[in-house]
C-alpha positions, 0 to 999 in steps of 0.5 A: 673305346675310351672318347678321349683316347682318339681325333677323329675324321670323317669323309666321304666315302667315294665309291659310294655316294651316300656314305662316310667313312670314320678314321679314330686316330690316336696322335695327330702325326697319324691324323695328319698324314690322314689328310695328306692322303685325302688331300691328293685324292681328288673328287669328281669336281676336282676338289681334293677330298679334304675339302669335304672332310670333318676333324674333330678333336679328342672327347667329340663323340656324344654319350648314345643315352638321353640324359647323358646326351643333353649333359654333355651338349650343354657342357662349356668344354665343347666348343662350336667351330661353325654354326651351320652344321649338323649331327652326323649319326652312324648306327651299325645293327647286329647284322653289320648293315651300316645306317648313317644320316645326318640330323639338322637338330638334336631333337629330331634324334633324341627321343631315339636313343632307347631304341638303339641301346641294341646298336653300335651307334656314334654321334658326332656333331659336325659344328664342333668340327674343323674342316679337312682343308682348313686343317691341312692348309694350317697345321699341315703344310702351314700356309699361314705360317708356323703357327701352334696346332689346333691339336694337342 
């Protein structure tokens, strides 16, 4: 999969409490029917889901080998949209078992990344991200207007 080919948006998976879900979208009209979908699919605490989704544009995912990680996380085309997030990290081994955690810093999980070379792994950091329901409200249903969209 070419990183730069697909928008990305990642929830939580309701049956499963502890789980996301990973959507790679290729046009943004795809990515925003996504989060109509998500936004009349109502939690537990009656939210809509979008409120606890990540929206990441094209080329967000992370290279899963050390040098090339601290490249790209010091690039200037990255750019934070919150500073209060986190690294999300999904690693699927040979056996199909899904592992996902989430990571306060880069340095908690990089001295790992020899270890996964076996593994089907995705990092994604979630301060690069816009939240489900800012883009809905925005681009979507364009609560403030019609304004250009966040996604090429």
């Amino acid at each position: 999969m070419n990183n730069s080919d697909y928008y990305i948006c990642l929830y939580p998976d309701l049956k499963f409490s502890d789980q996301y879900i990973i959507e790679y979208l290729e046009t943004k009209e795809i990515l925003f029917n996504l989060l109509k979908k998500l936004h009349s699919i109502k939690t537990k605490t009656n939210q809509p889901l979008t409120d606890y989704a990540y929206v990441f544009q094209k080329g967000s995912l992370y290279p899963v080998e050390y040098d090339e990680f601290w490249r790209e996380r010091h690039s200037t085309h990255r750019t934070r949209q919150t500073l209060n997030g986190s690294f999300f990290i999904q690693r699927i081994y040979k056996n199909g078992k899904v592992k996902q955690k989430f990571y306060e810093w880069a340095e908690d999980f990089d001295w790992q990344f020899e270890n996964w070379k076996e593994q089907n792994v995705v990092v994604l950091d979630t301060n690069e991200a816009y939240s489900g329901s800012y883009v809905y409200d925005r681009d979507v249903i364009k609560h403030w207007g019609d304004k250009e969209s966040l996604f090429n």
